[in-house]
C-alpha positions as CSV (number, residue, x, y, z in Angstrom):
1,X,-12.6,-17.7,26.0
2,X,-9.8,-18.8,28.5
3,X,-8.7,-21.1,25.1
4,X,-8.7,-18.3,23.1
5,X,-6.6,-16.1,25.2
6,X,-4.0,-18.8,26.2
7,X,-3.3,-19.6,22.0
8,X,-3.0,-15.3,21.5
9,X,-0.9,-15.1,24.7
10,X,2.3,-15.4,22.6
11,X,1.6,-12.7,20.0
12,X,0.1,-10.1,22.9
13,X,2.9,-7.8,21.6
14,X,3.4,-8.2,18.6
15,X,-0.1,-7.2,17.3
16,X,0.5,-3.5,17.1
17,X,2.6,-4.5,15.0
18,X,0.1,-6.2,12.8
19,X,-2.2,-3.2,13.1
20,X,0.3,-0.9,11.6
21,X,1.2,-3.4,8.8
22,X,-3.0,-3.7,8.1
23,X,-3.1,0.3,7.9
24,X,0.1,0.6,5.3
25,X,-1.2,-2.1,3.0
26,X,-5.6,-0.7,3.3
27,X,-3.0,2.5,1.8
28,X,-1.7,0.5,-1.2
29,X,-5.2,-0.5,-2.1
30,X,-7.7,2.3,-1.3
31,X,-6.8,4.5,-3.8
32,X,-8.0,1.7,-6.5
33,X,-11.7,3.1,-5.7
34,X,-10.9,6.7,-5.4
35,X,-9.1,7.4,-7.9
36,X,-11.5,8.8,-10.4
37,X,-12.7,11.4,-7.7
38,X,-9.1,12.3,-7.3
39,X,-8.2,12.9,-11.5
40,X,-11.1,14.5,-11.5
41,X,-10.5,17.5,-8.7
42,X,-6.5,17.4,-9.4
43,X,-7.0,18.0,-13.1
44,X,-6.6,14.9,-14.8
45,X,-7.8,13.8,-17.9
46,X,-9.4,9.9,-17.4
47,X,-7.9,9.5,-20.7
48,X,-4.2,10.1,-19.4
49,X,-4.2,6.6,-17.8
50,X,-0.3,6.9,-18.0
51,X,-0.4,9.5,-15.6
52,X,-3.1,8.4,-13.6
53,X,-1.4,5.0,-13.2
54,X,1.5,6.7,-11.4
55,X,-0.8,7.3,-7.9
56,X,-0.2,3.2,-8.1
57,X,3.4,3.0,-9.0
58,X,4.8,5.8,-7.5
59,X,3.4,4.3,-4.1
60,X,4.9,1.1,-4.7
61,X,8.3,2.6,-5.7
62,X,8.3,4.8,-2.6
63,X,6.8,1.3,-0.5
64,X,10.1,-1.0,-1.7
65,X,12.5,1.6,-2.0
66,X,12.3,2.3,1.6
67,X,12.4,-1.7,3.1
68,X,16.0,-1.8,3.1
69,X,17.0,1.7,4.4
70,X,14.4,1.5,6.9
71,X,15.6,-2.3,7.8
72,X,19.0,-1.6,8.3
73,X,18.1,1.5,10.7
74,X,15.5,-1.2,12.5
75,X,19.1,-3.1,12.5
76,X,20.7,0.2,14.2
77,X,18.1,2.1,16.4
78,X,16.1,-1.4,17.6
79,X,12.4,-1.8,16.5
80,X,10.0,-0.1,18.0
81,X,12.1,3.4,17.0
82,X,12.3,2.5,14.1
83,X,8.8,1.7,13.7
84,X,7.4,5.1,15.2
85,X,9.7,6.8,12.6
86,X,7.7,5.2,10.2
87,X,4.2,5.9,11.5
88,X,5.5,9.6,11.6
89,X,6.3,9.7,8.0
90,X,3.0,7.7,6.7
91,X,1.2,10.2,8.8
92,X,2.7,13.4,7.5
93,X,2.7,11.8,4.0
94,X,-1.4,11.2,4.5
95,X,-2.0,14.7,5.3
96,X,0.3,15.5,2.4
97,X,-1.8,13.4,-0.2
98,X,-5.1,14.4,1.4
99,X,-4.5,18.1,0.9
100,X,-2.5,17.9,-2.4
101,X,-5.4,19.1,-4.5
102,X,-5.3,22.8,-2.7
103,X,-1.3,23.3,-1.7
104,X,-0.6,24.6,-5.5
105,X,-3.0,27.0,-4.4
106,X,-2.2,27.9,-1.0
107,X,1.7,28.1,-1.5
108,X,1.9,29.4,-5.6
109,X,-1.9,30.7,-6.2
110,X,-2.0,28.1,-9.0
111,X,-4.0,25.3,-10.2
112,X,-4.3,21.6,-8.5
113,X,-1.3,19.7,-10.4
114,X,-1.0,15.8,-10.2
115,X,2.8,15.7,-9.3
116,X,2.2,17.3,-5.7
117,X,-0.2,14.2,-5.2
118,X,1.8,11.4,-6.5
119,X,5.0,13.3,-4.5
120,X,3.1,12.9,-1.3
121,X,2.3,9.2,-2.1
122,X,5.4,8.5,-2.3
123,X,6.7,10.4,0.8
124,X,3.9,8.6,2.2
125,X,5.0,5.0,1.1
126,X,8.3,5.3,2.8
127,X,6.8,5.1,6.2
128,X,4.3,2.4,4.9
129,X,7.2,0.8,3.4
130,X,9.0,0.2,6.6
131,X,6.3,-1.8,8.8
132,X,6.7,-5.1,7.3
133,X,10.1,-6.0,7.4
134,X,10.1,-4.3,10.9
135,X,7.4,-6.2,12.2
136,X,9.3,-9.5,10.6
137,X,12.3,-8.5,12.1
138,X,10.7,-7.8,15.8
139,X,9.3,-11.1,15.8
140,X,12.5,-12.8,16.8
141,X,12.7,-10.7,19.7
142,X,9.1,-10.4,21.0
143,X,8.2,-14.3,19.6
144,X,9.7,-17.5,21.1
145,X,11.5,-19.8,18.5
146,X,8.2,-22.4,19.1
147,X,5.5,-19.5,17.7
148,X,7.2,-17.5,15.6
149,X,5.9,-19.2,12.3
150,X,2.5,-18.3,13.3
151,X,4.0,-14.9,13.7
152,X,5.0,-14.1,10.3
153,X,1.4,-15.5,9.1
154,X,0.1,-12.7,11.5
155,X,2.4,-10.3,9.3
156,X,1.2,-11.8,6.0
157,X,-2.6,-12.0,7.3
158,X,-2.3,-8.4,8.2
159,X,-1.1,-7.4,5.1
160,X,-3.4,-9.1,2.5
161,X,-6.3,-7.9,4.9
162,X,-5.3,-4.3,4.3
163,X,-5.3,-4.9,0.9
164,X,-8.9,-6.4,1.0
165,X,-10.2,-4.0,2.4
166,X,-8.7,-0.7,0.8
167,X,-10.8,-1.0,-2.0
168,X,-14.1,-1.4,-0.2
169,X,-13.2,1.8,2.6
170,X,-12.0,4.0,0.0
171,X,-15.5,3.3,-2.2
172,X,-17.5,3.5,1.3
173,X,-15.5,7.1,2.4
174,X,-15.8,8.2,-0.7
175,X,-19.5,7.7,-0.9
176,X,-20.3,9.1,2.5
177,X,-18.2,12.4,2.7
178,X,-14.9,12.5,0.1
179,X,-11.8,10.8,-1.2
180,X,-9.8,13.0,1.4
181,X,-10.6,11.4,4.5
182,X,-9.9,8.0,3.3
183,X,-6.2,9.6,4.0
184,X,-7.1,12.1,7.0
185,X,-8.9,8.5,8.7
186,X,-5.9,7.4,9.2
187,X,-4.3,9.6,11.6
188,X,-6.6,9.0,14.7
189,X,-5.7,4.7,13.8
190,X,-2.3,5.8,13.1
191,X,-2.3,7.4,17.1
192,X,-3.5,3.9,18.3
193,X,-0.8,2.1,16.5
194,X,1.7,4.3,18.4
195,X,0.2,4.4,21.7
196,X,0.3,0.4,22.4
197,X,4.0,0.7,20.3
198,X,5.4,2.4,23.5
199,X,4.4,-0.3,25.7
200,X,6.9,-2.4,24.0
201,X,10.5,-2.7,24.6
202,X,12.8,0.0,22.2
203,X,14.8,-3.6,20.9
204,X,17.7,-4.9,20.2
205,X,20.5,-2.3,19.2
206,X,23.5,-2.9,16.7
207,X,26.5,-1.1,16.2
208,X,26.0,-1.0,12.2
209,X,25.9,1.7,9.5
210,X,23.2,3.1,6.9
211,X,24.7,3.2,3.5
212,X,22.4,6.3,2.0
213,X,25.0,5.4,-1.4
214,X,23.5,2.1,-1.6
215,X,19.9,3.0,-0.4
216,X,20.2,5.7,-3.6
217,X,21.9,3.2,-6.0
218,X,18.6,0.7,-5.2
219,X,15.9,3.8,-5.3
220,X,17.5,4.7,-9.1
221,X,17.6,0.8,-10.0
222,X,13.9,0.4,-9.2
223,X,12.5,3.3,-10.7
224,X,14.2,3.1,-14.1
225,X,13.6,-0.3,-14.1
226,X,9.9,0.3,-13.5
227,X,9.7,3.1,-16.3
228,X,11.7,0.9,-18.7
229,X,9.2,-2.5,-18.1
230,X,6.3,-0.1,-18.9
231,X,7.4,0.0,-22.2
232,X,8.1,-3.4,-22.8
233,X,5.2,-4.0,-24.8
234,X,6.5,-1.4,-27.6
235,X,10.0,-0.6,-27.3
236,X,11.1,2.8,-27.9
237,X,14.4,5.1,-27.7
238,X,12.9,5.3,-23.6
239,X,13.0,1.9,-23.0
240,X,16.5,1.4,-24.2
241,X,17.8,4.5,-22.4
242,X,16.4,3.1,-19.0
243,X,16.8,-0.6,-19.5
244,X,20.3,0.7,-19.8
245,X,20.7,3.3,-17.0
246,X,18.8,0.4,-14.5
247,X,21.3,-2.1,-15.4
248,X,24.2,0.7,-14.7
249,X,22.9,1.2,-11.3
250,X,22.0,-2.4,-10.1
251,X,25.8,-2.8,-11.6
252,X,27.3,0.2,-8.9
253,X,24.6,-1.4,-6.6
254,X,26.5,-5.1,-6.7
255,X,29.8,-3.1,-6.7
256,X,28.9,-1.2,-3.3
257,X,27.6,-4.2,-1.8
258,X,30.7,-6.3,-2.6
259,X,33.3,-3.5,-1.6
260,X,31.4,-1.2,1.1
261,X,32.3,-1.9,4.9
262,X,29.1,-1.7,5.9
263,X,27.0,-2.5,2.7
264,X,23.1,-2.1,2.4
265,X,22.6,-5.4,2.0
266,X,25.1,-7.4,4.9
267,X,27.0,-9.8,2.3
268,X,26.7,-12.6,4.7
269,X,23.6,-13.2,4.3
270,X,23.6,-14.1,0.6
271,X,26.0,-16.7,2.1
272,X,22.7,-18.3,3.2
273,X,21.0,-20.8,0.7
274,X,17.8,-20.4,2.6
275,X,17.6,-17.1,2.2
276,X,19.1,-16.5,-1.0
277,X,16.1,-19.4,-2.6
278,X,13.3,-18.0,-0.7
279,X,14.0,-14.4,-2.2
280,X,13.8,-16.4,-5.3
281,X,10.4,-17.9,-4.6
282,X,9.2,-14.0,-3.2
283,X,10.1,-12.7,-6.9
284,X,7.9,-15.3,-8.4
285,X,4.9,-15.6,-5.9
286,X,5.0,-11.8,-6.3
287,X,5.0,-11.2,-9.9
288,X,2.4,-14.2,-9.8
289,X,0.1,-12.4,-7.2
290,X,-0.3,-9.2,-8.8
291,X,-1.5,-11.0,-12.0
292,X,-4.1,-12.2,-9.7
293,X,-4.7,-8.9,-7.9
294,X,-5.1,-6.6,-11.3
295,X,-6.4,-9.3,-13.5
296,X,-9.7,-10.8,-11.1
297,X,-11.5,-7.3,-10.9
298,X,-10.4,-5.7,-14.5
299,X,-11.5,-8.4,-15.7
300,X,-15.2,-8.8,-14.3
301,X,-15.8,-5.5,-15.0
302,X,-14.5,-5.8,-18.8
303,X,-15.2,-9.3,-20.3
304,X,-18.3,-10.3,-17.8
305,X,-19.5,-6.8,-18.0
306,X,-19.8,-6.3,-13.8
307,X,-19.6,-3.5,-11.6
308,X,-16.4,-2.4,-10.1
309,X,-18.5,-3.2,-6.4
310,X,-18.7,-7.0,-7.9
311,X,-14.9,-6.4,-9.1
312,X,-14.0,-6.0,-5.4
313,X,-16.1,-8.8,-3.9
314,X,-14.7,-11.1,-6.9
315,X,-10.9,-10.2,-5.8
316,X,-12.4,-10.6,-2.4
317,X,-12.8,-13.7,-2.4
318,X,-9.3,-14.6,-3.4
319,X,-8.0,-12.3,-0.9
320,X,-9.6,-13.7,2.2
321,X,-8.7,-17.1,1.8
322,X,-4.8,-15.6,1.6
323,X,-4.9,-15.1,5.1
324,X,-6.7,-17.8,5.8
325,X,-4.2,-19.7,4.1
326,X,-1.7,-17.4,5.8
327,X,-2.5,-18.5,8.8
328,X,-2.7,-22.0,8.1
329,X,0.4,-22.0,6.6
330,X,1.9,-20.8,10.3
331,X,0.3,-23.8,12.2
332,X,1.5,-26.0,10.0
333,X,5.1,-24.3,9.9
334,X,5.1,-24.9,13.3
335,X,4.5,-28.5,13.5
336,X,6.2,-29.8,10.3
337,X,8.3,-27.4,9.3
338,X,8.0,-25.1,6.0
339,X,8.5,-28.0,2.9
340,X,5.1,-29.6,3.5
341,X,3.0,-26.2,3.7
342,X,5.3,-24.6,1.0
343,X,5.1,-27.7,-1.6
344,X,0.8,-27.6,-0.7
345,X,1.2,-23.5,-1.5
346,X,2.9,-23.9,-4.7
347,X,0.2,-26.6,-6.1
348,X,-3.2,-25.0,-4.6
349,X,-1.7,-21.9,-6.4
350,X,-0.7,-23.3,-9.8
351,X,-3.9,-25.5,-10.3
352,X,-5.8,-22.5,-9.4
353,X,-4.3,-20.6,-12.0
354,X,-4.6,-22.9,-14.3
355,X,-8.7,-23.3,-13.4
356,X,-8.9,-19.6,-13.7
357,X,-7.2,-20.0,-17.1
358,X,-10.2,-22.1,-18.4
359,X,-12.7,-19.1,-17.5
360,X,-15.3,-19.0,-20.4
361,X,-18.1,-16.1,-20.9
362,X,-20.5,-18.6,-19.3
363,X,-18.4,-19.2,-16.2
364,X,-20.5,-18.2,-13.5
365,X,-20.6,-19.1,-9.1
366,X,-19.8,-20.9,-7.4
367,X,-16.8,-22.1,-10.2
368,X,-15.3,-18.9,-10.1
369,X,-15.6,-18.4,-6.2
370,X,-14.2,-22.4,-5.9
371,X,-11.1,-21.2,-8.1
372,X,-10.8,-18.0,-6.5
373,X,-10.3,-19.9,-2.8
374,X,-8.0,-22.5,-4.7
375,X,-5.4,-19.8,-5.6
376,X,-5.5,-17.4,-2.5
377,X,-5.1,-20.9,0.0
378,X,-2.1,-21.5,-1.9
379,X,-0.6,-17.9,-1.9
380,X,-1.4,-17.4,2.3
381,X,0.1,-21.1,2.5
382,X,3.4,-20.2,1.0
383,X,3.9,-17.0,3.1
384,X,5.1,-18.1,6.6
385,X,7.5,-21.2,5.1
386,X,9.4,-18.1,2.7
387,X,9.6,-15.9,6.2
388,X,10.8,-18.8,8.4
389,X,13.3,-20.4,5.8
390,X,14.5,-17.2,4.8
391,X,14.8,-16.1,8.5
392,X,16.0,-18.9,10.3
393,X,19.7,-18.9,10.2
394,X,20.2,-14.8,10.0
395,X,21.6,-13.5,12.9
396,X,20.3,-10.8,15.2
397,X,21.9,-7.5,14.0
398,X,21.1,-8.5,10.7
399,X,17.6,-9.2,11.0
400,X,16.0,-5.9,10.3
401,X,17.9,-5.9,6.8
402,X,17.3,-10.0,5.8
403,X,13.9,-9.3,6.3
404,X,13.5,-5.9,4.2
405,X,15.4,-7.7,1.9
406,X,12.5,-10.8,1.8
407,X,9.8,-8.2,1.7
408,X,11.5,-6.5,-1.5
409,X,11.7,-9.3,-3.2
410,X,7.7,-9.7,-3.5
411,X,7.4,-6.1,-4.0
412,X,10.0,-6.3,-7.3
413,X,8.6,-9.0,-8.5
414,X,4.9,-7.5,-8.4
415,X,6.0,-4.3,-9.8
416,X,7.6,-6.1,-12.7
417,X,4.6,-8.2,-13.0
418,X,2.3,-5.0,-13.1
419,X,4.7,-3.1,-15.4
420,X,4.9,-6.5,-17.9
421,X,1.5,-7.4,-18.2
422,X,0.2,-4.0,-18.7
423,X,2.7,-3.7,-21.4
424,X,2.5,-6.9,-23.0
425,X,-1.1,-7.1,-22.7
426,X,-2.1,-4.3,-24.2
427,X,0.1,-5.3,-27.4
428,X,-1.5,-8.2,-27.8
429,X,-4.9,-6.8,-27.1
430,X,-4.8,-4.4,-29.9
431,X,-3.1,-7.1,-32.2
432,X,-6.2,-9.5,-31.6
433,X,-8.7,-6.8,-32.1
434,X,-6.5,-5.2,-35.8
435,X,-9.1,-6.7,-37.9
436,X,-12.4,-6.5,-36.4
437,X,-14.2,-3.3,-37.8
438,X,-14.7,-0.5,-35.2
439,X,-18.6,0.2,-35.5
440,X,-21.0,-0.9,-37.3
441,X,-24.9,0.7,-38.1
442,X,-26.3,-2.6,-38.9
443,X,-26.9,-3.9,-35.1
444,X,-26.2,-7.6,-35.8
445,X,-23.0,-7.2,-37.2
446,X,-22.2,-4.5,-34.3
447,X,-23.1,-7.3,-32.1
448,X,-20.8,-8.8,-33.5
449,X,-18.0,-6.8,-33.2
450,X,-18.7,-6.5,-29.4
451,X,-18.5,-10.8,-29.0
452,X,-15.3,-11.1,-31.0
453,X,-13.7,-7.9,-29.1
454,X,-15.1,-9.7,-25.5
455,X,-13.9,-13.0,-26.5
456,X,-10.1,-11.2,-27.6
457,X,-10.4,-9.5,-24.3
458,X,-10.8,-13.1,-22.6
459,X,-7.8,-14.4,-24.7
460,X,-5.7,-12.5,-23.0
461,X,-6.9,-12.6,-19.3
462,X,-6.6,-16.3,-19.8
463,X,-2.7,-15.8,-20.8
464,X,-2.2,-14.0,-18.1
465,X,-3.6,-16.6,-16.1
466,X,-1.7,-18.8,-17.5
467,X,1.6,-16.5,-16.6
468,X,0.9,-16.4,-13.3
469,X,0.6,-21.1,-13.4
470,X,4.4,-20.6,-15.2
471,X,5.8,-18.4,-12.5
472,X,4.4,-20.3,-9.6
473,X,5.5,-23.7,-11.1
474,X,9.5,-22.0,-11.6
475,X,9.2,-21.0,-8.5
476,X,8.6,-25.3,-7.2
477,X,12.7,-26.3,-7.3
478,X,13.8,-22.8,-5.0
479,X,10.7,-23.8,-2.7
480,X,12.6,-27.7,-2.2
481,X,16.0,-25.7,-1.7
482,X,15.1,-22.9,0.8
483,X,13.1,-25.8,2.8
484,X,16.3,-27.5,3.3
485,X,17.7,-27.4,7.0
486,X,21.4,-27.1,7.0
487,X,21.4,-27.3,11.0
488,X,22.9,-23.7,11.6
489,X,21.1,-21.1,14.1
490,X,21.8,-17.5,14.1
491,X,24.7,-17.6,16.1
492,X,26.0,-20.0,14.2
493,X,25.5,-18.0,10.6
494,X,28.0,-16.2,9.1
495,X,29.3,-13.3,10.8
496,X,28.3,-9.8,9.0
497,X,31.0,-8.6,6.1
């Protein structure tokens, strides 16, 4: 026991910090289970799965959006402020979703309507949205130089654990009493959270500005982009209108950040080729990872024919040996430094994709649990080198911002994943299945049509699989460069533009 506490001595203070990070991400993931209860009392057709997909995207939107602005005021006001904001809003933005379904009533005397729900997700997702890179950013403060590797796995540990587990509480609520207090449960471990916060120290304080032009510019670039990637699969007069309009804003987004005193983005840190490369390698690993995350449980419960329970404990499996890997990946960070763990990351992950990709109807435990544990190890390995190396040579009044930035990179590249696949692989879906008959009386022949309509389904599961290898393996040459150690500290980086 004396062991254990002398190893957790380091990270006494920064485990709030984890906590809140755990209860943002369980947010991202519960609604996956509740959802159906939800459509159902908030008048939504299960049919309209392009609305219904929006209580998933609008959260994510809301999530990333917010990691800059709430970075740079982590930069301004110190951390622990900065963090209790945030707690405030994800509180006030779970009592917002929880009671969504009766405020058209209560304020208008009308019927539930959707928009008040996915509106309160996303209020909801700004506070969520701000944990991470504040947590990243407080661990140079509240973590010695020696353990701070081990403190970003913490971060990344925490956050793949909340998105375990979300699924699993929000069936388990949801069964026992409704899908409203899988939102009003969090308030009491939201008051935790914030109780042990103001035990720490308020953090370091810098004398920089908020630029609400660029945090606006970056909200409109995301969300069109979003909308327009949805479409991908089957372009339309939408899609061109806001490919277009994205491209105009991440243009006046570039412009503001290249001319603006104190820009959204500090300019010196894209001055840094560690950070610069490991946003590059948080694109990819993200737009790889949500492959993983969507594809794993859609898929048992569509070509192998499983329940969404077996779904969850399928993408479980994946999803615990992430933070195992996470925190691997921090130990070894520590002692040798973030190429080794990193290179290990990228080739666990792509051979695991590329096993998944060889999945047949047949394919059966413990093969699928084998590749599962393959692919997760390699994702949790990868996530304290990308912290460290993009971290190590940013300076202290720019910390709060690097590391929104870091986080924002995953989150666009999994939202662009999400949008792509969806889009893409419902094309190619439909295009495999043109010429096999709907129905059939005669029951061979509909058995028939059931195998060759499984096995197209499989097709496609396995491309995506596939994808996911390609991104990972892109993603090998930034994962060399951002390891390299050009000998500068954070005094030593560039001053802030």
């Amino acid at each position: 026991m004396q062991r254990i506490k002398t190893a957790l001595s380091p990270y006494w203070l920064f485990l709030p910090l984890c906590f809140g990070v755990f209860i943002a991400a369980d947010d991202q993931t519960v609604v996956v289970t509740i959802l159906p209860d939800m459509l159902s009392d908030l008048r939504v057709a299960a049919s309209e799965l392009d609305r219904a997909s929006w209580a998933v995207t609008g959260y994510l939107i809301g999530y990333t959006a917010a990691m800059p602005l709430m970075g740079r005021i982590s930069d301004r006001f110190g951390f622990r402020n900065t963090y209790l904001a945030a707690m405030a809003i994800f509180a006030l933005g779970s009592v917002g979703v929880a009671i969504s379904a009766d405020l058209p009533r209560w304020l208008f005397d009308r019927e539930p309507e959707f928009s008040w729900m996915v509106g309160a997700r996303v209020f909801q997702a700004i506070g969520g949205g701000a944990v991470i890179p504040v947590s990243l950013a407080a661990a140079g403060e509240l973590v010695d130089r020696k353990h701070r590797a081990i403190a970003y796995g913490l971060v990344g540990a925490s956050a793949e654990a909340g998105g375990v587990i979300g699924p699993l509480w929000g069936g388990a609520i949801t069964e026992a009493l409704s899908w409203e207090w899988a939102f009003w449960l969090n308030l009491p471990l939201i008051l935790i959270v914030v109780t042990l916060m103001l035990r720490l120290p308020a953090g370091q304080r810098n004398l920089v500005r908020v630029d609400m032009v660029g945090v606006t510019l970056f909200a409109a670039a995301l969300s069109l982009l979003t909308i327009a990637l949805t479409r991908a699969g089957e372009p339309d007069g939408l899609f061109y209108i806001t490919i277009f309009a994205a491209a105009g804003a991440t243009a006046l987004l570039v412009g503001r950040v290249a001319t603006s005193r104190d820009p959204l983005f500090p300019r010196a840190l894209f001055r840094l080729v560690g950070f610069v490369t490991a946003n590059a390698v948080h694109f990819l690993v993200g737009a790889a990872l949500i492959i993983g995350m969507v594809a794993v449980p859609l898929m048992a419960g569509t070509v192998y024919g499983e329940s969404a329970l077996e779904g969850g404990l399928r993408l479980l499996r994946m999803t615990i040996a992430i933070g195992i890997g996470a925190l691997a990946g921090g130990f070894a960070t520590q002692r040798l430094g973030p190429l080794a763990p990193a290179i290990l990351g990228v080739a666990l992950t792509f051979a695991g994709f590329l096993l998944m990709s060889t999945w047949e109807l047949d394919t059966g435990d413990p093969t699928l649990t084998i590749h599962l544990v393959i692919t997760g190890l390699g994702f949790g390995l990868l996530v304290a080198p990308i912290a460290e190396s993009a971290l190590h040579s940013v300076r202290g009044d720019m910390r709060g911002s690097a590391s929104a930035l870091l986080t924002v990179s995953r989150m666009i590249g999994m939202t662009a994943g999400l949008a792509v696949m969806t889009s893409l692989g419902t094309v190619q879906f439909v295009d495999l299945v043109a010429d096999i008959p709907a129905f059939s009386l005669d029951p061979e022949v509909q058995d028939e049509i059931e195998l060759e309509t499984t096995l197209a389904g499989l097709a496609v599961f396995r491309d995506f699989f596939r994808a996911a290898a390609v991104s990972i393996a892109i993603a090998l040459p930034f994962v060399v460069l951002m390891s390299r150690r050009t000998g500068s500290t954070p005094a030593e980086a560039a001053p802030a533009a």
